[in-house]
DOGUBA-111922 format. One line per 8 residues: number of its first residue (from 0); for each residue x, y, z of N, C-alpha, C. Coordinates in Angstrom, 1 decimal. Last residue first. Example, Ala and Ser with C-alpha at 12.3 -4.5 7.8 and 13.67 -1.06 7.14 Angstrom:
2
1 = 12.8:-2.2:7.1:13.7:-1.1:7.1:12.9:0.0:7.9 | 13.2:-5.7:7.8:12.3:-4.5:7.8:13.2:-3.3:7.8
***
This chain:
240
239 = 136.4:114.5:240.5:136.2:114.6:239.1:135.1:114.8:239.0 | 136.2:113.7:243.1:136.1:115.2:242.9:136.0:115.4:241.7 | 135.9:110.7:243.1:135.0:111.6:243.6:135.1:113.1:243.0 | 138.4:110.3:242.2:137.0:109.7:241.3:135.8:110.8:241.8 | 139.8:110.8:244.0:140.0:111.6:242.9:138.7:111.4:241.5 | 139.2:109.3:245.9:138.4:110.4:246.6:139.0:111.2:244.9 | 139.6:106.7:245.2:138.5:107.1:245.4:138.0:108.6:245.2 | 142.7:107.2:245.0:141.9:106.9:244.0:140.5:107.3:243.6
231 = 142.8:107.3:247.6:143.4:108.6:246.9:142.4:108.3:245.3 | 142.1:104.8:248.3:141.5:106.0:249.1:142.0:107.0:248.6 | 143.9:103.0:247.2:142.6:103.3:247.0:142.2:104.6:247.6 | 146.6:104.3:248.7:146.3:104.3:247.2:144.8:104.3:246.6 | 145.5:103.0:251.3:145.3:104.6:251.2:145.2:104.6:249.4 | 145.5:100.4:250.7:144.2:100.8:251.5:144.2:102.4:251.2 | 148.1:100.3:250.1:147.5:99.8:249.5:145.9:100.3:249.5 | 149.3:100.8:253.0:149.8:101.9:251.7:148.4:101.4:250.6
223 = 148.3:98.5:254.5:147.9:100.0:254.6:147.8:100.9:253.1 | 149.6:96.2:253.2:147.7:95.9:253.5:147.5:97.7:253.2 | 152.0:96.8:254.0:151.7:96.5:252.5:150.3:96.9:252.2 | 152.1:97.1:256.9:152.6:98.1:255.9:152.2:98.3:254.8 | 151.4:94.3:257.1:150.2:95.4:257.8:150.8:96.7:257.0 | 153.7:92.8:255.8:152.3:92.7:255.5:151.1:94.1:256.0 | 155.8:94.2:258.4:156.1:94.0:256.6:154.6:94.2:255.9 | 154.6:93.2:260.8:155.0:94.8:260.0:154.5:94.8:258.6
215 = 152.1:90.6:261.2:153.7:90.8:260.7:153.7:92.4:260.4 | 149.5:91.9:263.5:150.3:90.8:262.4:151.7:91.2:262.3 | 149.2:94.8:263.8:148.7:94.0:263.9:149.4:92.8:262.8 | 148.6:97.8:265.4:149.5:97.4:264.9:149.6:95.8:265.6 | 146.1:100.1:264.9:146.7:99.5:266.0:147.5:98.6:264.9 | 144.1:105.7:259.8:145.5:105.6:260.2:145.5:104.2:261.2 | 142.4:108.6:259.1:142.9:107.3:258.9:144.0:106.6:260.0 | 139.8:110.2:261.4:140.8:110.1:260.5:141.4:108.9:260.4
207 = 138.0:112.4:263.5:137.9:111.3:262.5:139.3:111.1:261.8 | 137.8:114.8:264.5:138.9:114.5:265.0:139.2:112.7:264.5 | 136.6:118.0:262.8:136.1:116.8:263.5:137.4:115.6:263.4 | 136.5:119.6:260.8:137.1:120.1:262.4:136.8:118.6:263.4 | 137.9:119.7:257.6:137.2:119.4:258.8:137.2:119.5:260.3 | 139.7:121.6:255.8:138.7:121.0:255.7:137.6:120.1:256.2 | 141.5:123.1:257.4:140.9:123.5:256.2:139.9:122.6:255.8 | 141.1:122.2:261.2:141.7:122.2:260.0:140.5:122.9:258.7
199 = 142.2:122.0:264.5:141.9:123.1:263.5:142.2:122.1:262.1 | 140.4:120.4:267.2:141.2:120.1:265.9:141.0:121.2:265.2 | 141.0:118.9:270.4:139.7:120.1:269.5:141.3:120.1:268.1 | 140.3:117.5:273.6:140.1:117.6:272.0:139.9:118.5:271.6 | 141.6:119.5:276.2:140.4:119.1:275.3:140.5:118.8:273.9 | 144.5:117.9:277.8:143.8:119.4:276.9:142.5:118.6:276.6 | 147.3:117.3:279.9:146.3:117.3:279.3:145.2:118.3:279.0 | 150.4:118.7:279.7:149.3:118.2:280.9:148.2:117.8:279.3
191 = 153.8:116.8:278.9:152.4:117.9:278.5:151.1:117.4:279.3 | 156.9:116.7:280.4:155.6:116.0:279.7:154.3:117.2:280.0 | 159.5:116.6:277.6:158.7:117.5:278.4:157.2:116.7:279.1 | 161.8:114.4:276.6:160.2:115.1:275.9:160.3:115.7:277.7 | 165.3:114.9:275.0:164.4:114.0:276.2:163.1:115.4:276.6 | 165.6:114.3:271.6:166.1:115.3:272.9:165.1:114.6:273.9 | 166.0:111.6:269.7:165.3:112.6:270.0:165.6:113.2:271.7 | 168.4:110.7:267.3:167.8:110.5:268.6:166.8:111.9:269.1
183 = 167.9:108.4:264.4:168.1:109.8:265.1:167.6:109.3:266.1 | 168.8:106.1:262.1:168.6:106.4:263.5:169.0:107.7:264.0 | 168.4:106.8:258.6:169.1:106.9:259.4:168.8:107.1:260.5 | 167.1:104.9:255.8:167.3:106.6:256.8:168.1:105.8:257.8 | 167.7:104.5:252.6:167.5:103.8:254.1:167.7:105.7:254.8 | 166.3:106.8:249.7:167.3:106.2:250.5:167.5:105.5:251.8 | 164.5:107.4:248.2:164.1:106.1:248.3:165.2:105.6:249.5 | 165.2:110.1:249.0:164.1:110.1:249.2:163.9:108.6:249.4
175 = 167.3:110.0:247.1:167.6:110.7:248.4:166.5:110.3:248.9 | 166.7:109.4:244.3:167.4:108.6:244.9:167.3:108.9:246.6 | 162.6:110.4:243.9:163.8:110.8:244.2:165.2:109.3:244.8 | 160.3:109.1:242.5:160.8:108.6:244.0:162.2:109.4:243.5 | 157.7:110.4:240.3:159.0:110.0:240.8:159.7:110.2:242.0 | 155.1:110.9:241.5:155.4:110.5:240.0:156.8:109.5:240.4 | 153.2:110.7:243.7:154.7:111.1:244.1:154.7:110.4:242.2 | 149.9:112.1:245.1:150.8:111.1:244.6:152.4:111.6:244.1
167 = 149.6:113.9:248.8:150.2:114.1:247.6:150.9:112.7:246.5 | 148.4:113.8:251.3:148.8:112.6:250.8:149.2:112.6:249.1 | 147.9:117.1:250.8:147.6:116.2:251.5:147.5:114.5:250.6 | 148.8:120.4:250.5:149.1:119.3:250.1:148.6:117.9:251.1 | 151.1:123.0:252.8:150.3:122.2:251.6:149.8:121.3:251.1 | 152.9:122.5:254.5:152.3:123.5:254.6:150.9:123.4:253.6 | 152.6:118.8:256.1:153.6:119.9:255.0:152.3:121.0:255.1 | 153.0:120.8:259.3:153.9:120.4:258.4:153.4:119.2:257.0
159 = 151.2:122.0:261.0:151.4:122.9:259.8:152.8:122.1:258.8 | 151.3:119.9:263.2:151.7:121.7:263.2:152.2:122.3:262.3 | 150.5:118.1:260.1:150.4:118.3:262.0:151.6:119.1:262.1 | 147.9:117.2:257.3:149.6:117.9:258.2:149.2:118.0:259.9 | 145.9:115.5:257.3:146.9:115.8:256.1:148.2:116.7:256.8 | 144.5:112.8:258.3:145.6:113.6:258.7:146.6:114.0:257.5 | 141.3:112.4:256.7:143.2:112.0:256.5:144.0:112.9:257.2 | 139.0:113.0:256.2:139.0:111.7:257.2:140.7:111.6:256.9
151 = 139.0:115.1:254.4:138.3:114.0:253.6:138.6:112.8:254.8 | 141.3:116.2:255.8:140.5:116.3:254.6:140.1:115.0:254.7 | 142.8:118.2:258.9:142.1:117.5:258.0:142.0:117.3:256.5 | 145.5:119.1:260.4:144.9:119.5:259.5:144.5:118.3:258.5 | 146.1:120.3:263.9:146.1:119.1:262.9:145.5:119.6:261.7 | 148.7:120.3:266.4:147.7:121.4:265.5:147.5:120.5:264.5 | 149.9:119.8:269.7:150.2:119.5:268.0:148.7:120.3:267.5 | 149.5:118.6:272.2:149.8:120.4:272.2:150.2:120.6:270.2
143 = 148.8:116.1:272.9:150.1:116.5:273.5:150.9:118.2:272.9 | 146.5:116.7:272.7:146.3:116.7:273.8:148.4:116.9:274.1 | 146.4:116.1:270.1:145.9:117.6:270.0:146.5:117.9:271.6 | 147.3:113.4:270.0:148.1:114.7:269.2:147.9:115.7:269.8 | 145.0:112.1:271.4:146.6:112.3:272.0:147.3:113.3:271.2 | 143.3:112.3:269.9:142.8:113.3:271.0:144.4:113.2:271.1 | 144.4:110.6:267.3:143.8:112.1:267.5:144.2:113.0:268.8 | 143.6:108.2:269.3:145.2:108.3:268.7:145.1:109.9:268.3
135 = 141.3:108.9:271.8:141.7:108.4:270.5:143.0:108.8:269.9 | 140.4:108.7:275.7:141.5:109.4:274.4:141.6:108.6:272.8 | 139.6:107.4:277.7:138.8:107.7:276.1:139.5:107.7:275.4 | 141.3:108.2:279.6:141.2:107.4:279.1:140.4:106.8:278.3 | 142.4:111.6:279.0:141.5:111.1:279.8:141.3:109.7:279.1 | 146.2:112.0:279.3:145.2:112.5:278.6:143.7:111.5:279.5 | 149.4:113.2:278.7:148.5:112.6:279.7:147.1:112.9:279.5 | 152.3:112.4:276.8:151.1:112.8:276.8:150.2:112.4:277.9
127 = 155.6:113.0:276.8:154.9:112.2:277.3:153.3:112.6:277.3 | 156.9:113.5:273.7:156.4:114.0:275.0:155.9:112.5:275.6 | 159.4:113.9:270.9:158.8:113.3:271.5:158.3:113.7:273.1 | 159.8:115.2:267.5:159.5:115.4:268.9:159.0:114.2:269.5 | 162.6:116.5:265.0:161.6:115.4:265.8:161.3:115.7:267.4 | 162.2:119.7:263.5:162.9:118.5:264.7:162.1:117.6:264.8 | 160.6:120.4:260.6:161.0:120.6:261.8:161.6:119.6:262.6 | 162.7:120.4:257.5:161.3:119.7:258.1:161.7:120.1:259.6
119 = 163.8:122.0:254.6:163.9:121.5:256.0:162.8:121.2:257.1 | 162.7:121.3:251.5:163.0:122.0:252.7:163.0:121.5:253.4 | 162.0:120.0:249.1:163.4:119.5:249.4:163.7:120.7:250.8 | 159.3:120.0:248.5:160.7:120.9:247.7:161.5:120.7:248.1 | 158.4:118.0:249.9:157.9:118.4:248.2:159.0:119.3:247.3 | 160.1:116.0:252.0:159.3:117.3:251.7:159.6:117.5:249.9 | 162.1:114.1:251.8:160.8:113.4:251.8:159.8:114.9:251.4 | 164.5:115.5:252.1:164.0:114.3:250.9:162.8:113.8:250.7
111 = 164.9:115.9:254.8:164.3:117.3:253.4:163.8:116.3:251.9 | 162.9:114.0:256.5:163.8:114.5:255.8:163.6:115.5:255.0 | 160.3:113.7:259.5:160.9:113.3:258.2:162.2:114.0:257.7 | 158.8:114.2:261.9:158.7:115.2:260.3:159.3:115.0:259.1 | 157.9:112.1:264.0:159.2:112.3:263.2:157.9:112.8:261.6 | 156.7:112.1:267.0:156.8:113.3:266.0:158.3:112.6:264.8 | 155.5:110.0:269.7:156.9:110.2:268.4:155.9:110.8:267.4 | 153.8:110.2:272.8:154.1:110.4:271.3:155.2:110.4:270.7
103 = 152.8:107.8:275.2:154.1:108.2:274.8:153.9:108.9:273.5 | 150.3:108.4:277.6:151.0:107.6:276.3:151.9:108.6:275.9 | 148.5:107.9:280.3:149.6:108.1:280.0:150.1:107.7:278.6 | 145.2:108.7:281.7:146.4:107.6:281.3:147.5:108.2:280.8 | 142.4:108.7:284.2:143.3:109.6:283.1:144.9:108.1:282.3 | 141.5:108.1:286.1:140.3:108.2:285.3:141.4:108.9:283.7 | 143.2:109.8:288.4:142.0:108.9:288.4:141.8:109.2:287.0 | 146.5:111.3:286.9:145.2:111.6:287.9:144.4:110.1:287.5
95 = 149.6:110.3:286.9:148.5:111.0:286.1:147.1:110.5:287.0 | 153.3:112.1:286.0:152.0:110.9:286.8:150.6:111.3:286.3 | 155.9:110.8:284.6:154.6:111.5:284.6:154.0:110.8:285.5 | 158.4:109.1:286.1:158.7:110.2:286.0:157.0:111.2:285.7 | 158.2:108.0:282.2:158.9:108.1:283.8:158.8:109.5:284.7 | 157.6:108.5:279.6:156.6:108.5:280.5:157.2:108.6:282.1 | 160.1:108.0:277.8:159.1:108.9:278.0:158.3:109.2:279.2 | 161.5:106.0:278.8:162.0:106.7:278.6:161.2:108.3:278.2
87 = 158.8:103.8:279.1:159.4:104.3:280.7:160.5:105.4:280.4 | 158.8:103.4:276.4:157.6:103.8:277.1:157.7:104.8:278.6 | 161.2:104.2:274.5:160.5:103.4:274.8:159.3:104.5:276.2 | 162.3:105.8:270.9:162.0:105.8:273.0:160.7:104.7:273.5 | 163.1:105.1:268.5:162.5:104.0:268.8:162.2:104.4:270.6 | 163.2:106.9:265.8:164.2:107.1:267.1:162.8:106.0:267.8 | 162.0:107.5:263.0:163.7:107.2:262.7:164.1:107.0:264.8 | 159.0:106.0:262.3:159.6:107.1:263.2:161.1:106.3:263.0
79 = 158.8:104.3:259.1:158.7:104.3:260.2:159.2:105.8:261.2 | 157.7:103.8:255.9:159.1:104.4:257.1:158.2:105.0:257.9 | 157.7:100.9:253.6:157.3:101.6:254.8:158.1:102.4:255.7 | 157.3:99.9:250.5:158.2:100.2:251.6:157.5:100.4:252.4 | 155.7:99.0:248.1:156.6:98.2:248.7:157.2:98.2:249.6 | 153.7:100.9:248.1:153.2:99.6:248.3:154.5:98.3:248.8 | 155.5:103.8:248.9:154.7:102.8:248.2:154.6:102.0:248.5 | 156.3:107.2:251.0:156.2:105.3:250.6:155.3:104.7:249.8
71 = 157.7:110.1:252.1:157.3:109.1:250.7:157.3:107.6:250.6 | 156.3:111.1:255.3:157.8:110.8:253.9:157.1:109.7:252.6 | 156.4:111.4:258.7:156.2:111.6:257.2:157.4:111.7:256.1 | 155.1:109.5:261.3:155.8:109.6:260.5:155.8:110.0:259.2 | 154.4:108.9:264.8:154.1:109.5:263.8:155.2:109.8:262.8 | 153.3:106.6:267.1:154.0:107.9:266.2:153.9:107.8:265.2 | 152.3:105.6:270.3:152.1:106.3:269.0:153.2:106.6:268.6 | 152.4:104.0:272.6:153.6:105.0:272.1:153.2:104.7:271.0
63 = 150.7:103.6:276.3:151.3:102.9:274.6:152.1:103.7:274.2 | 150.3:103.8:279.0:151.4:102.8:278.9:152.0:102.5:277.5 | 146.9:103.0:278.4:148.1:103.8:279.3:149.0:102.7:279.0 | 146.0:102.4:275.0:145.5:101.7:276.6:146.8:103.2:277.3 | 144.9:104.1:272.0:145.3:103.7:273.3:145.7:103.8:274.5 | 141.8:103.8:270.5:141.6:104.0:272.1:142.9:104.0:272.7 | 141.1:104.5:267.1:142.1:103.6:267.8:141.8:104.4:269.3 | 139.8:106.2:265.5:138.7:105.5:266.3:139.3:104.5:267.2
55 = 141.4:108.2:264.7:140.0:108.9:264.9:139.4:107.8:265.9 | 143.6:106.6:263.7:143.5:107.1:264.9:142.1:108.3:265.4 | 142.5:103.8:262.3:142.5:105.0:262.0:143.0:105.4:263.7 | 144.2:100.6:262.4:142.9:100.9:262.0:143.4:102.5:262.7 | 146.7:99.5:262.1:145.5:99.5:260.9:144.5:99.8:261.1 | 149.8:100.7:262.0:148.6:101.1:262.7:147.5:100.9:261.4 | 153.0:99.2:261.7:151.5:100.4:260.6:150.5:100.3:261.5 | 155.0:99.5:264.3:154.1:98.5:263.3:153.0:99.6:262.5
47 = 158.4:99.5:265.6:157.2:100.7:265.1:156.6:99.6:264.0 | 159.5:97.7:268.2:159.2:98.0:266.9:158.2:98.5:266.6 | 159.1:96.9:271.4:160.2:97.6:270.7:160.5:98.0:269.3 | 156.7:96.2:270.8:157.5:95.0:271.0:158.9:95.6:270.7 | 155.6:98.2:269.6:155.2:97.1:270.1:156.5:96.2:269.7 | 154.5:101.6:269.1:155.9:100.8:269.3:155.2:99.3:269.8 | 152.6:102.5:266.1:152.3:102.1:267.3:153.6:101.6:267.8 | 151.8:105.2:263.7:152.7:103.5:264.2:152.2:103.5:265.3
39 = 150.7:106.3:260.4:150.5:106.2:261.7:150.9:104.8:262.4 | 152.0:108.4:258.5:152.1:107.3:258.5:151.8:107.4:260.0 | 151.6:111.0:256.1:151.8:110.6:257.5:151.2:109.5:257.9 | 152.7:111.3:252.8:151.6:111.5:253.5:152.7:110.9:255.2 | 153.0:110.9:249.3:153.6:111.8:250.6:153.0:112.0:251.5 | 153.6:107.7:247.4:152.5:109.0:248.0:153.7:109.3:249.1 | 153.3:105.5:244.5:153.9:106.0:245.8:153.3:107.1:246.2 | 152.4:102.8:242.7:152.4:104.1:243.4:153.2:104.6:244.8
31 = 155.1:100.8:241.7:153.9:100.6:242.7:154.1:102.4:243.3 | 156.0:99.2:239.0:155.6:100.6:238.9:154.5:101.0:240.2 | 155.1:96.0:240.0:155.5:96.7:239.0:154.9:98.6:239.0 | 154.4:95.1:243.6:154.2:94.9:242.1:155.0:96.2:241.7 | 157.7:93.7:245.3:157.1:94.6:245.0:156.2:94.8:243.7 | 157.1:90.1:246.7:157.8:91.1:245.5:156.6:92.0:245.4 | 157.5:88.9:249.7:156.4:89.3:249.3:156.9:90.4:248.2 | 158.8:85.6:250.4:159.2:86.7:250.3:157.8:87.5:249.3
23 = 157.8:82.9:252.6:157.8:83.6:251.4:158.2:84.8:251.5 | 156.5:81.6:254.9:157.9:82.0:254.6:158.6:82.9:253.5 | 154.1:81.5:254.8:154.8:80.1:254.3:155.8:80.8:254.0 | 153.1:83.9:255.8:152.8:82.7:256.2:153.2:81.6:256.1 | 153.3:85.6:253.1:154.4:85.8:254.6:154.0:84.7:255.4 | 151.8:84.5:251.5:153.2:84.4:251.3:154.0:85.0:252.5 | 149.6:85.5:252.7:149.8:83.8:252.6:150.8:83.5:252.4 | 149.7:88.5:252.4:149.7:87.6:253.9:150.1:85.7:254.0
15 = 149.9:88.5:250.1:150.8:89.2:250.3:151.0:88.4:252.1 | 147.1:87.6:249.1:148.5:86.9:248.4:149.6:87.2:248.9 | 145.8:89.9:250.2:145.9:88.4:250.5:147.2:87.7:250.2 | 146.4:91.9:248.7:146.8:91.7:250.0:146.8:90.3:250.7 | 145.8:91.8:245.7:147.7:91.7:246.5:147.2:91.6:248.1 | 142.8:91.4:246.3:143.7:89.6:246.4:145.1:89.9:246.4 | 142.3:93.9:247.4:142.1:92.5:248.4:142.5:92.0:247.8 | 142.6:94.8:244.6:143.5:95.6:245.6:143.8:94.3:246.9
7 = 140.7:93.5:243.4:142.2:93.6:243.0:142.8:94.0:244.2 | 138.5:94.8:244.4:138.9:93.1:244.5:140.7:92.5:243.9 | 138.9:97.4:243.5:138.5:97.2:244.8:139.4:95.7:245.2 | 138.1:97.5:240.5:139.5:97.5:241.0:139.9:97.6:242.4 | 135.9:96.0:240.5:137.2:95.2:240.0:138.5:95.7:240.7 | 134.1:98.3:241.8:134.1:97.1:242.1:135.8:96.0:241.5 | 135.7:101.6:241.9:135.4:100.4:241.1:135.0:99.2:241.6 | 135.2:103.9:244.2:136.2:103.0:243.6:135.4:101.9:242.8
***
């Protein structure tokens, strides 16, 4: 990436945190890319927050609730998992050995509006995950029995959803697609024993990738989308 267009990217984010600071409303810039990729949350505080730093290298504690979300967002929006279970609505009920912990996963696959052609996306899932307390946001996927598919450090699909395609730019935002979603509920999770890391993917096997939930939503959503846009940028500079 460019040095200019690097320092660009850091002053909307700035300007985006200083105006949430003084109460300010933070306006979407002009024609703001959009992309189809998987958004990684954390529940805190009863609210799904953007996870800013990657799940390759995020640790969480016993007791957290990852998830997971795919669908079309730009710099101005963010979507979140559509069903909010809480920690004890998952995890109740698991127990888990010395030296081991407990976290909650959210699966939301999103809408047909959010998929490339407009197909039907699999159910939403949620488990209870029991895993060794090392575990990375990653190990918890593979550990709650999910199938991942790398590139370049990016969760590009998980069990094969999209079939294709990884953080794909989006030209045009469909009306159906920019549309509010809608609270789903998710069937009550199973809970899954614990597994060994291990990751299948087309482009790397190693369990590194983008993706803890920090500050206001709003802004950490803004900071992310913004962070990946480069990172699509980069890596298109690169392959040229």
């Amino acid at each position: 990436m460019k040095p200019v267009h690097q320092a660009r990217l850091l002053r909307v984010a700035v300007i985006a945190i200083l105006l949430t600071l003084a109460g300010g409303a933070v306006a979407a810039p002009a024609q703001a890319a959009a992309y189809r990729y998987w958004g990684y949350f954390h529940l805190t505080k009863g609210a799904w927050a953007f996870a800013s730093t990657g799940p390759g290298q995020i640790v969480p504690a016993d007791g957290a609730v990852d998830g997971w979300r795919f669908a079309v967002a730009d710099e101005s929006s963010v979507r979140t998992p559509r069903a909010t279970p809480t920690f004890a609505a998952l995890c109740s009920g698991t127990a888990v050995k010395a030296g081991g912990k407990r976290v909650g996963l959210v699966l939301d696959f999103g809408r047909p509006a959010d998929s490339a052609d407009g197909a039907t996306p699999p159910v939403a899932q949620a488990v209870c995950v029991t895993a060794p307390l090392k575990a990375t946001g990653n190990d918890i996927l593979v550990a709650g029995g999910a199938t991942l598919r790398l590139e370049k450090a990016l969760n590009c699909a998980i069990d094969g959803w999209p079939a294709t395609g990884c953080g794909d730019a989006v030209a045009h935002v469909s009306a159906a697609a920019a549309s509010a979603d809608t609270v789903i509920t998710i069937a009550a999770p199973k809970a899954k024993a614990a597994a060994s890391p291990a990751t299948s993917s087309s482009g790397s096997s190693s369990t590194s990738s983008t993706g803890l939930a920090l500050g206001v939503a709003g802004v950490i959503a803004l900071i992310a989308v913004l962070g990946f846009a480069a990172w699509r940028r980069s890596r298109d500079a690169t392959d040229d």
